[in-house]
N, C-alpha and C positions, 0 to 999 in steps of 0.2 A: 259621080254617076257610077253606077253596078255595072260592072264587069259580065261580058253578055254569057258569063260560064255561071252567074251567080241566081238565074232564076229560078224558078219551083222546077224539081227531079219527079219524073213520072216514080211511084216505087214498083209497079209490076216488072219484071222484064219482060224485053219483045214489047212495048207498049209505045203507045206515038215517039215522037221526037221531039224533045225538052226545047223549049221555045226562052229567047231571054226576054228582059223588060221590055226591050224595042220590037219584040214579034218576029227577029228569025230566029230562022232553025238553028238548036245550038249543034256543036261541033262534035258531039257525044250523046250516046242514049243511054238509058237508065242502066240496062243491061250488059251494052259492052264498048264501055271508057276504053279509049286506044291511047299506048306512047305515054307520055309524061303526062296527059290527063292522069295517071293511074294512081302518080303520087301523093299522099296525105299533101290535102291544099289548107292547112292551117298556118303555113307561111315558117313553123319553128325547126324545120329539116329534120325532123324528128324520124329514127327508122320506119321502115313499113313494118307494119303489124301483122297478124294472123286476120283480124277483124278488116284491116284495109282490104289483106286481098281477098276474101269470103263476100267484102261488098263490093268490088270490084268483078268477082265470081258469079255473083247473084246467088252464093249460099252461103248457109251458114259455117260460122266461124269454128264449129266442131267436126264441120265435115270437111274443110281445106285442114283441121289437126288431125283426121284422120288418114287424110291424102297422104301430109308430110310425113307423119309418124308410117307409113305402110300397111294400116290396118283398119279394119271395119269393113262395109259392106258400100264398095261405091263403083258405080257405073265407071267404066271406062271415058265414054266420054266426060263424065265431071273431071276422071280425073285427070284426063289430057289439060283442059281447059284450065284447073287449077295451076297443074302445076308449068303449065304456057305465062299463065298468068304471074305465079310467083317471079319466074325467072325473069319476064319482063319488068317486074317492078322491082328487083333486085334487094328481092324477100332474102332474110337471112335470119336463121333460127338465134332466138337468145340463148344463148349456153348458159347462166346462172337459171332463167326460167325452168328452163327443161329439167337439169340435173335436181331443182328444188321439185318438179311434179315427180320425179322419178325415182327419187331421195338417191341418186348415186352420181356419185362425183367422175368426171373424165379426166380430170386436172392432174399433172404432179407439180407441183413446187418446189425449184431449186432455188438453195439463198447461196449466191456467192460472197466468198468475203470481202474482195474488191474487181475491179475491173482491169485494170491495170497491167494484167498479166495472161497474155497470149494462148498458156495451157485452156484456162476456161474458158476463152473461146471456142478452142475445138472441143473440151467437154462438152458446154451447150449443145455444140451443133451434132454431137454422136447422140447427147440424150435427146435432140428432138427426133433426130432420126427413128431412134428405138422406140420412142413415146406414138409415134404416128403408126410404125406399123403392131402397136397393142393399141389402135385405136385409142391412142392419151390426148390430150395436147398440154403442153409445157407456157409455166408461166416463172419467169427468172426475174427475181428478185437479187437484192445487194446491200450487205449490210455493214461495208466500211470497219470491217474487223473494230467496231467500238461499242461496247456491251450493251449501253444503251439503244442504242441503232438495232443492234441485232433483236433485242428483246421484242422492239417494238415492230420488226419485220417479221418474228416471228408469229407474234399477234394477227398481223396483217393477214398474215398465209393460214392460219387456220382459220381466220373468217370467210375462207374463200373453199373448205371441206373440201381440201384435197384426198386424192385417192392415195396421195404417200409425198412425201416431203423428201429431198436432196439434199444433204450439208456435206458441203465439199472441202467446209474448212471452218471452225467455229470455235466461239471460244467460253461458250458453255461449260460448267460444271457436270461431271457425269449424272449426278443425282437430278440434275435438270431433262437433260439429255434424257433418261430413264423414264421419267415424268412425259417429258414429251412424246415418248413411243408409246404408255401408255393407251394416249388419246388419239391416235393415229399411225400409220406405219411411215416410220422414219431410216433413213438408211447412210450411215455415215459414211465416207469415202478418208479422212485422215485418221483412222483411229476404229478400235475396237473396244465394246465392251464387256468383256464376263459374265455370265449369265445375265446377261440382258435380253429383253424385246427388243432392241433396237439393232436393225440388220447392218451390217456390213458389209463393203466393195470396196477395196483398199490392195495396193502394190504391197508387195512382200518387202519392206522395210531391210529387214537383216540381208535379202538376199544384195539387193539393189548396192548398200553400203560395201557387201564382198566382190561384189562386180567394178565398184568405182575404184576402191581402196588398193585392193590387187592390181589392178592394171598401174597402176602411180606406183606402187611398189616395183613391177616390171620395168621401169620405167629409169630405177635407180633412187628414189623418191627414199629417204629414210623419217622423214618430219612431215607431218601434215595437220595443215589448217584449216577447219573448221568453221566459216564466213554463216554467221545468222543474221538473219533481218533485226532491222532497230525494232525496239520496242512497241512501238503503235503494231507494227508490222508483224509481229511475231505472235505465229498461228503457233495453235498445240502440239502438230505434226512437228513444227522447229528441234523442240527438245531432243525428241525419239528418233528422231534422224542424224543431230547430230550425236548424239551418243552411240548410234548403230555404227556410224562414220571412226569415233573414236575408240569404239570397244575393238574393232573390226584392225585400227590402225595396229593399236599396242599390242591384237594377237600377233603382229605379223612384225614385233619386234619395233616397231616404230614410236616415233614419239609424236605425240599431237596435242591438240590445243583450240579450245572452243573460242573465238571473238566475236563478240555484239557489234554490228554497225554500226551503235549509238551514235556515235559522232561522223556519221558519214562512211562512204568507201572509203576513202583515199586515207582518213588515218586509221582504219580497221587493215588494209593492204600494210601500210608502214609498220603497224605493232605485228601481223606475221611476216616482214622480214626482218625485223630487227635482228641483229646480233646471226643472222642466220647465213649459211653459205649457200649461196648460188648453186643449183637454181632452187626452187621451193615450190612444192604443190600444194596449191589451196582446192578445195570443192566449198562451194557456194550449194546455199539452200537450193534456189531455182535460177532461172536462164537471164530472168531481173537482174536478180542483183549479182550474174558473172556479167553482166554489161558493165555494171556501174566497177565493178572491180575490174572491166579491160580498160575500160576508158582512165583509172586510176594509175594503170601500168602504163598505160601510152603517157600521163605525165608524171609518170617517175620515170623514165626512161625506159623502160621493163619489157622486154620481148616474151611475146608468150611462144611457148616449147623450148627456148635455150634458156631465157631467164624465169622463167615464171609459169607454170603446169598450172593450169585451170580447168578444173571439173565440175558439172550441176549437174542438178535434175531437170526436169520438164519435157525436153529435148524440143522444144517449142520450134516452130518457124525461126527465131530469134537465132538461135545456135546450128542453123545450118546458112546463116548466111556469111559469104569469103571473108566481108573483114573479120566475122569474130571466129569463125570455125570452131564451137563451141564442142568439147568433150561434155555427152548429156546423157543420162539413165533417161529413156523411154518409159513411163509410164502407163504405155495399152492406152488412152485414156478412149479408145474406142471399146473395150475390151471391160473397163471400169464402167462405162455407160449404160451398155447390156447388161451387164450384173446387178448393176442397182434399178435399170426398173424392172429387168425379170424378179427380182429379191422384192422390189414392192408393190407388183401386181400376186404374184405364186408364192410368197415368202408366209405369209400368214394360213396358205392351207396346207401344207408340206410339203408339195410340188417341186421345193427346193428349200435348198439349206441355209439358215441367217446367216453366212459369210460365205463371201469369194474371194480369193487371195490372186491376183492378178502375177504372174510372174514379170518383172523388167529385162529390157536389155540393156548393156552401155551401145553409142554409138559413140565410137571414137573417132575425133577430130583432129584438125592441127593445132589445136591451143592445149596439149599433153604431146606434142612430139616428144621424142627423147631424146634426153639432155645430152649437150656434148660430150660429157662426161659420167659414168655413174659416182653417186657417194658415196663414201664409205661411212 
C-alpha cells in the first residue's frame, strides 16, 4: 500500500493541499515541504543538491546558484527563503563541482612520507591553519616512503588540480621533482633545488648541525655519533644532515662517524660505543628514533647525561616528555608552514621569493647533561 506522502504533488505553489490515495490531507504542500520532508526521498542518502533545494524553494535551480554564489538579481525575500531553506536541509556545496565551473582549484596537497612521527602532525595542523586563513583547505595524503606508493599518490593529488602541492619528505629524483613543478606549484620542505621552479621552505640545515654539534662539544664531548634511519626509512634530508652533523664535528676537532640502523637501535647504540670511553654523544636523525636509542641505553645499562649524550631533531612532544628529556633542534615547523603556503599561493607572481630558510633553535634537555668528567 502507498505511503500517504506518495500521492499526485500539486506543481503550482500556494496551490491546494496534496491529498494521498486514501483522501487526506497530506502533511506538506507543493510549495513549502517542512523538516525532513525536505530531504531527497529516493531512499539512497544521497547529499542534497542545488535542484533538491530550488524545488523545495519553488524556484529554479539557477536562482538558489545564484543565492549561494552571491550574485544576480534576486529579491530578498527569495533569498531569505533560499537560503532558510538550504540550511535546513543541510545543503553543502560540492567543492570538486564548483572549482571545476570555476576552473580554480582551493586545494593544497600535502604527501607525508609516513605517519609515524609526531613532527607531521603538528606540520598538518600549522598548514591547515595557514590554508584556511588564505581561504585553502588541505587535503593529506601519505606515501610510506616507498617509490611506488609515492608515485602513485602523487598521481592521486594532481587528479585532484591542486592549487600547489606539499612534500615534506620524498624520495624523488630531482629531474622528477623539476617535472613535477613544471605542471603545478610545488614546494619542498627537506631540500632545495638550483635554478629550479620548484619553491622551497626548509630549516637552515648547516646552522641547526652548529647548534647541536657545539653544545656536545661544550659539554666535553670529543667523538660523535651520527644515528640514520634503517633503509626503508631513510629520507633524502638523511644524508645532508648527517653530513652537516659530521663536517660541523671534525671542524671542531672532533672525531665522528655516520651508522645506519639497519639492524635495529640497540646494535647501531652498541657499534657507537664500541671501543669507546665513557660517556659518548650520539644525535639521532629525529625524536623516533632517540626513543628507540633511549630505550636501547636503558638495556645496555646506559644513563643518559653521565653515560650516554643524546641529541635530535624535531623537538616533537616526544622530547619534552620527563622520562626521555630529549636534547632536540626546533624546527619552526609553524614558521615552515607559513612559508610554504605563502611560497605556493604568492610564489609564482613575485609577491615572494622561491625559498624561505627557517632559522632552528636547540632546546637543551637532560639527556646532554654534562658528563662527570670532561675528555680529553
Amino acid at each position: 500500500m502507498a505511503h500517504p506522502d506518495t500521492g499526485p504533488r500539486q506543481q503550482a505553489r500556494g496551490g491546494p493541499a496534496m491529498t494521498s490515495d486514501r483522501g487526506r490531507p497530506s502533511r506538506r504542500s507543493a510549495g513549502a515541504p517542512h523538516g525532513d520532508d525536505r530531504r531527497p526521498q529516493d531512499g539512497s542518502g544521497r547529499p542534497v543538491t542545488q535542484f533538491d533545494v530550488a524545488r523545495a524553494a519553488g524556484v529554479s535551480r539557477s536562482v538558489v546558484s545564484h543565492v549561494l554564489n552571491r550574485n544576480g538579481r534576486i529579491s530578498e525575500e527569495t533569498r531569505d527563503r533560499v537560503l532558510r531553506i538550504a540550511q535546513e536541509m543541510d545543503y553543502q556545496p560540492h567543492a570538486a563541482a564548483s572549482e571545476l565551473a570555476s576552473q580554480h582549484s582551493r586545494r593544497v596537497v600535502v604527501i607525508l612520507p609516513y605517519l609515524d612521527n609526531p613532527f607531521f602532525d603538528t606540520l598538518v595542523r600549522h598548514l591547515r591553519h595557514h590554508c584556511l586563513k588564505a581561504d585553502r583547505s588541505l587535503v593529506v595524503l601519505a606515501s610510506d616512503l616507498e617509490t611506488g606508493m609515492e608515485r602513485a599518490t602523487l598521481e592521486e593529488a594532481r587528479r585532484m588540480r591542486p592549487t600547489g602541492l606539499v612534500l615534506p619528505g620524498t624520495r624523488l629524483e630531482p629531474e622528477e621533482i623539476e617535472r613535477l613543478g613544471r605542471s603545478l606549484p610545488v614546494c619542498l620542505l627537506d631540500r632545495g633545488l638550483s635554478g629550479s621552479p620548484v619553491r622551497t621552505a626548509r630549516m637552515d640545515e648547516t646552522l641547526a648541525a652548529e647548534l647541536v654539534v657545539s653544545h656536545l662539544h661544550e659539554q666535553g664531548h670529543r667523538h660523535l655519533a651520527f644515528l640514520s634511519p634503517a633503509a626503508p626509512m631513510h629520507e633524502h634530508l638523511a644524508a645532508e644532515r648527517a653530513g652537516a652533523c659530521l663536517q660541523e664535528a671534525r671542524r671542531r676537532g672532533m672525531t665522528a662517524q655516520e651508522i645506519q640502523c639497519t639492524g635495529g637501535a640497540l646494535m647501531a647504540l652498541e657499534a657507537a660505543l664500541e671501543g669507546r670511553r665513557r660517556p659518548v654523544a650520539v644525535v639521532t636523525y629525529n625524536d623516533v628514533l632517540a626513543i628507540n636509542i633511549v630505550a636501547a641505553a636503558h638495556h645496555l645499562g646506559r644513563r643518559l647525561g653521565p653515560d650516554l649524550a643524546v641529541a635530535s631533531y624535531d623537538n616533537t612532544r616526544l622530547a619534552s616528555r620527563p622520562e626521555f628529556g630529549l636534547t632536540s633542534v626546533d624546527q619552526r615547523p609553524e614558521q615552515l608552514a607559513r612559508a610554504a603556503v605563502e611560497l605556493l599561493i604568492d610564489g609564482g607572481t613575485g609577491q615572494a621569493p622561491p625559498t624561505r630558510t627557517v632559522r632552528p633553535s636547540l632546546v637543551v634537555r637532560s639527556s646532554t647533561n654534562r658528563p662527570l668528567k670532561h675528555l680529553s
